[in-house]
C-alpha positions as CSV (number, residue, x, y, z in Angstrom):
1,X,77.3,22.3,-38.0
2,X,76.3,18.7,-39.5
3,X,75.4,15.9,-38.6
4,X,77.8,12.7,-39.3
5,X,76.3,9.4,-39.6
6,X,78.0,7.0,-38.0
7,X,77.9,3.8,-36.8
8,X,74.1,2.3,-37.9
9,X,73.0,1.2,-34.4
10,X,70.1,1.7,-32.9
11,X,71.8,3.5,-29.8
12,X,74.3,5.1,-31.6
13,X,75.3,8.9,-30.3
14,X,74.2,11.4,-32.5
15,X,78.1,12.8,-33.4
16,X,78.3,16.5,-34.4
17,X,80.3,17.7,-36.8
18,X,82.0,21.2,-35.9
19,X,83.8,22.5,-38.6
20,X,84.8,25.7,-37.2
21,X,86.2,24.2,-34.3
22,X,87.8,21.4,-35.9
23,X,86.1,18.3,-34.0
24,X,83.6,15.8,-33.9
25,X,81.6,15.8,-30.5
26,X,78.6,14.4,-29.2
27,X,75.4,16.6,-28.4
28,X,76.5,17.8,-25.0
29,X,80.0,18.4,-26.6
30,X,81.3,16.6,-23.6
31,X,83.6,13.7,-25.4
32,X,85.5,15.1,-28.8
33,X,88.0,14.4,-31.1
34,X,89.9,17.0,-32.8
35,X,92.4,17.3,-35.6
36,X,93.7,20.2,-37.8
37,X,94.4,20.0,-41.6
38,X,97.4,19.7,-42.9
39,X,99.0,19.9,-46.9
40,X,96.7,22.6,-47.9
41,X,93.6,20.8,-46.3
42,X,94.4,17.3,-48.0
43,X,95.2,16.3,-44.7
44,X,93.4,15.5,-41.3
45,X,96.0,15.2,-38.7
46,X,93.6,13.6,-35.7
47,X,95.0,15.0,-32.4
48,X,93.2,14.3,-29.9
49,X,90.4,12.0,-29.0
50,X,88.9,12.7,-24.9
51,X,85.9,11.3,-23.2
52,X,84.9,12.4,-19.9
53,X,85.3,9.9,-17.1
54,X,81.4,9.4,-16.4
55,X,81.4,8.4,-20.2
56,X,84.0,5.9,-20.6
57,X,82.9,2.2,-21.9
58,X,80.5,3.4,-23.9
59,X,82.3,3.6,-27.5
60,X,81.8,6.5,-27.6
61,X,85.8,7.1,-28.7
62,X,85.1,4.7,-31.2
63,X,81.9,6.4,-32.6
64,X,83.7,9.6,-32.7
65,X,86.4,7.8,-35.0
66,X,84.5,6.4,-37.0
67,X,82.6,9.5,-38.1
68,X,86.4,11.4,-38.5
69,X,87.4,8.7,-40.6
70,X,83.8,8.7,-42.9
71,X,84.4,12.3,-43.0
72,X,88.0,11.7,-44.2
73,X,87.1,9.0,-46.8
74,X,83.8,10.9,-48.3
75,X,85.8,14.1,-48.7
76,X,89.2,12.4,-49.9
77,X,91.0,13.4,-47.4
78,X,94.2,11.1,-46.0
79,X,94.4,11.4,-42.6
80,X,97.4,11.5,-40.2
81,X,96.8,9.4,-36.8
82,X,98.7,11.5,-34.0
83,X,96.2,10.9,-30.9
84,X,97.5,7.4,-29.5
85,X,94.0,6.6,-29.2
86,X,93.6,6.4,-33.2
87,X,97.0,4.6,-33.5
88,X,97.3,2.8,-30.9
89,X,94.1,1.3,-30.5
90,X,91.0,2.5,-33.1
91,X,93.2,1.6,-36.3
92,X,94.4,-2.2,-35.3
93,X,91.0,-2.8,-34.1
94,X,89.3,-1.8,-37.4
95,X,92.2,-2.6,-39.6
96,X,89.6,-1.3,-43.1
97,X,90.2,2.1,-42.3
98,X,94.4,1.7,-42.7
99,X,93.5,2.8,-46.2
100,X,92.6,6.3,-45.6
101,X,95.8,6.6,-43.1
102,X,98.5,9.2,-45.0
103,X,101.1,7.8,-46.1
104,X,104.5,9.7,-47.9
105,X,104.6,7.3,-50.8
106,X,101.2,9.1,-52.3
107,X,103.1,12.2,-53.1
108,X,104.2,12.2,-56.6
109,X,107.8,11.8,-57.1
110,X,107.7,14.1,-60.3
């Protein structure tokens, strides 16, 4: 596993990345977000984004985007917002990241 920097805060959650699982979770691997990859691994199709109940209103969905979507962009990777979390809400808020979203029109049309 390695460790994704996120968010430079001073309290930031250390978020883990677990490749062989396919999410990003804190430490305690309590709150996650997962995703598969799609179009031979071009793709990162984030699926779901949870955060235990005890956790809530601490960013911590947030932080766990953020690393996904660093992860994305650093390895050029598009990536496909399923979870209504990341469409709904994480994108619009942080509108920089619709860059790195998938879109059809960057397939060739050879």
């Amino acid at each position: 596993m390695a460790t994704v920097s996120g968010v430079a805060a001073t309290e930031a959650p250390k978020i883990v990345w677990n490749e062989r699982d396919k999410r990003f979770e804190t430490e305690d691997k309590k709150a996650y977000l997962e995703y598969e990859l799609r179009n031979g691994g071009k793709v990162m199709d984030i699926t779901h984004t949870f955060v235990p109940s005890s956790k809530r209103g601490l960013g911590l969905a947030s932080h766990l985007s953020v690393a996904a979507f660093n992860h994305a962009q650093s390895n050029k990777l598009s990536v496909i917002p399923t979870c209504s979390y990341i469409s709904d809400t994480f994108v619009p808020r942080n509108p920089a990241w619709k860059s790195v979203l998938f879109s059809e029109d960057l397939k060739s049309s050879i």
